[in-house]
N, C-alpha and C positions, 0 to 999 in steps of 0.2 A: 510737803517738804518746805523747810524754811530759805526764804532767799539767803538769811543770812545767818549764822550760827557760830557764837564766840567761845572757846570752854577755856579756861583753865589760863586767862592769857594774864603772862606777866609783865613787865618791861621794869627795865633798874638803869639808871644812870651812874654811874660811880656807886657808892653809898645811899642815894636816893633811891626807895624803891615806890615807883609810883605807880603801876597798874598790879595789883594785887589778888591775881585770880581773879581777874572779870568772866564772868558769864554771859550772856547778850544774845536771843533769838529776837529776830525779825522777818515777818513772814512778807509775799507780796504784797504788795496794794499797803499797806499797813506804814502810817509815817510815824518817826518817832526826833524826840529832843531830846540830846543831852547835855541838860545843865548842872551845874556846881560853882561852887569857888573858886577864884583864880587858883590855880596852883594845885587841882583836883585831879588832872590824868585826862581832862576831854581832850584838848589837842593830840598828846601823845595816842590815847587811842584811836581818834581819826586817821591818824597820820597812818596807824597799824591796818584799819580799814581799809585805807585809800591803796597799801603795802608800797606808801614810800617811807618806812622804815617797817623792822621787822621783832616780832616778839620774842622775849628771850627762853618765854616757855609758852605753852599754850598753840590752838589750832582753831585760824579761821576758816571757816565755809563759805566760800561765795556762790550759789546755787550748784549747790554738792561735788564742787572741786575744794580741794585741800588746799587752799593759795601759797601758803610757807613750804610745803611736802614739793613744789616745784622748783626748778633750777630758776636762778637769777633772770637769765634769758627770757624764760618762757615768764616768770614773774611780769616784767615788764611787755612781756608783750600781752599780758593778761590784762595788763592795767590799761595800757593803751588801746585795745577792741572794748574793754567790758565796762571802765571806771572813768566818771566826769567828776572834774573838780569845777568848786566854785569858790571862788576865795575871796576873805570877809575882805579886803581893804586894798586887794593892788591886784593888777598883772591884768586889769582890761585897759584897752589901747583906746584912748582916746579920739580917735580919728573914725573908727568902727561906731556903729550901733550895738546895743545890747545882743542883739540878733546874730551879728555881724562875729561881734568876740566870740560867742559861743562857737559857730560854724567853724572858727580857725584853726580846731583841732583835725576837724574833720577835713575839711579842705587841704591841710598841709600834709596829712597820712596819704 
C-alpha cells in the first residue's frame, strides 16, 4: 500500500487554475523532489499535502485514510498526530537548538 496517494487533485485561485489533475503515489521508505519553476503549483501542493489548505477537486491518501472525506476537526487533528512541517526560511526560534525547535511541537501537544 502506498503511504501516500494523490488522484485527480485540482486547486484554482480566482481564474488561476494551478494544480491540474496531479496524480502522485509515494510508497514508504521511498524519498521524493519536487521541483519546477517559480509559479509551477509546488507550494500549493505542499500546502494540500501538509492539508493546510484543501483541494478543490481530487482525493488525498495518507496511509489509506481519505484526509479531505474528513470533518475540519478531525482534519486538524490529523495533521497534528500524523504531519511535521519544516519550513524553508522562518518559524525556528532562535534561542533553541535545531533539536530543540523540532521537539516544540511535541512538547507543547
Amino acid at each position: 500500500m502506498s503511504m501516500l496517494k494523490v488522484t485527480g487533485l485540482h486547486k484554482t485561485y480566482g481564474q488561476l487554475k494551478v494544480l491540474k489533475g496531479i496524480d502522485l503515489e509515494v510508497s514508504q521508505g521511498e524519498i521524493v523532489a519536487i521541483v519546477g519553476a517559480s509559479g509551477a503549483g509546488k507550494s500549493t501542493l505542499l500546502h494540500i499535502l501538509g492539508t493546510l489548505d484543501s483541494p478543490d477537486e481530487g482525493n488525498v491518501m495518507i496511509n489509506g485514510l481519505n484526509v479531505f472525506g474528513q470533518s475540519p476537526r478531525n482534519i486538524a487533528s490529523f495533521r497534528n498526530k500524523s504531519l511535521g512541517f519544516v519550513f524553508q526560511f522562518h518559524n525556528l526560534l532562535p534561542e533553541f537548538t535545531a533539536f530543540e525547535n523540532v521537539m516544540l511541537p511535541g512538547l507543547i501537544k
